[in-house]
C-alpha positions in Angstrom: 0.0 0.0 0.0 1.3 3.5 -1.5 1.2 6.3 1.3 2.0 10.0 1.0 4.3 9.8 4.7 8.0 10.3 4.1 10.3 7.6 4.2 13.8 8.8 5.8 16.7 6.0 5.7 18.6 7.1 8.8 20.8 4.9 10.3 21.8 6.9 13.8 25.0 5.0 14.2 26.3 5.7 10.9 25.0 9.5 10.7 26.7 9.5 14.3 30.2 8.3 13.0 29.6 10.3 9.7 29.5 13.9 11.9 32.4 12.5 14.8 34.8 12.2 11.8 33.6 14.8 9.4 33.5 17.4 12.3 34.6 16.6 15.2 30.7 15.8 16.5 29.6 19.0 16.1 25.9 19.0 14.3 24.4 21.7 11.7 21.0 22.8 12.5 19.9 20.7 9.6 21.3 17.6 10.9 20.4 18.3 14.1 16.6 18.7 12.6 17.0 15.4 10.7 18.1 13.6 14.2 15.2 15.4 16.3 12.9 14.7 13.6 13.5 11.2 13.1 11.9 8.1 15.6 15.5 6.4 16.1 17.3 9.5 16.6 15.3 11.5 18.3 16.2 10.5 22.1 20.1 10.9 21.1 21.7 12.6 23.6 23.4 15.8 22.3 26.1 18.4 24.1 24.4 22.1 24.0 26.7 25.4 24.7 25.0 28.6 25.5 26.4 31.7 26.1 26.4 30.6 29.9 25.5 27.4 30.2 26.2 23.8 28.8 23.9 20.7 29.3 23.1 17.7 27.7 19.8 16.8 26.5 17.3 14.5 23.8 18.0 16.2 20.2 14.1 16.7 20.1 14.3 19.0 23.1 17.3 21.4 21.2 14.3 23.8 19.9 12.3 24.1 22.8 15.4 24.7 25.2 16.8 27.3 22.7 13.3 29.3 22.2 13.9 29.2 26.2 17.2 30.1 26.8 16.7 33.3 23.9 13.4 34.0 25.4 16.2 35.1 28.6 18.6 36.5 26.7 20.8 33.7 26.1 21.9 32.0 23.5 23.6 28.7 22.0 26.6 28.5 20.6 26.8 25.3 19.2 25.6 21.8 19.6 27.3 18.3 19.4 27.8 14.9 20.6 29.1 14.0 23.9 32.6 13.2 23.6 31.9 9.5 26.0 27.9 7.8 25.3 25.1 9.9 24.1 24.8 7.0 21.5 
């Protein structure tokens, strides 16, 4: 049976290895959209810098915690994956 749902390929462990060797873990927003957007990927654990903070969290939760962090002034700097786990 033919449905209009996209089909996305992702395999999280190779997209993971992919972005540790390509740049050093760090994510693009549209990669981190891909991961927080897909069901395999979206619990990954992921390494967030602000301006005066750093935490870990799920890859779905980037966008809310950024819309709160900016919302006090803050901002993030970059996000990647944790240098030990977060697989």
């Amino acid at each position: 049976m033919l449905t209009n749902a996209p089909v996305d390929h992702l395999d999280v462990a190779v997209f993971r290895a992919r972005i540790l060797s390509d740049r050093l873990g760090f994510l693009t927003d549209r990669e981190l959209a891909r991961l927080a957007a897909h069901s395999e990927g979206r619990l990954t654990q992921v390494l967030v810098r602000a301006g005066c903070c750093r935490f870990t969290c799920a890859a779905q939760d980037v966008a809310h915690l950024e819309r709160c962090l900016t919302a006090g002034g803050d901002y993030i700097r970059d996000v990647s994956f944790p240098a030990k786990g977060g697989a």
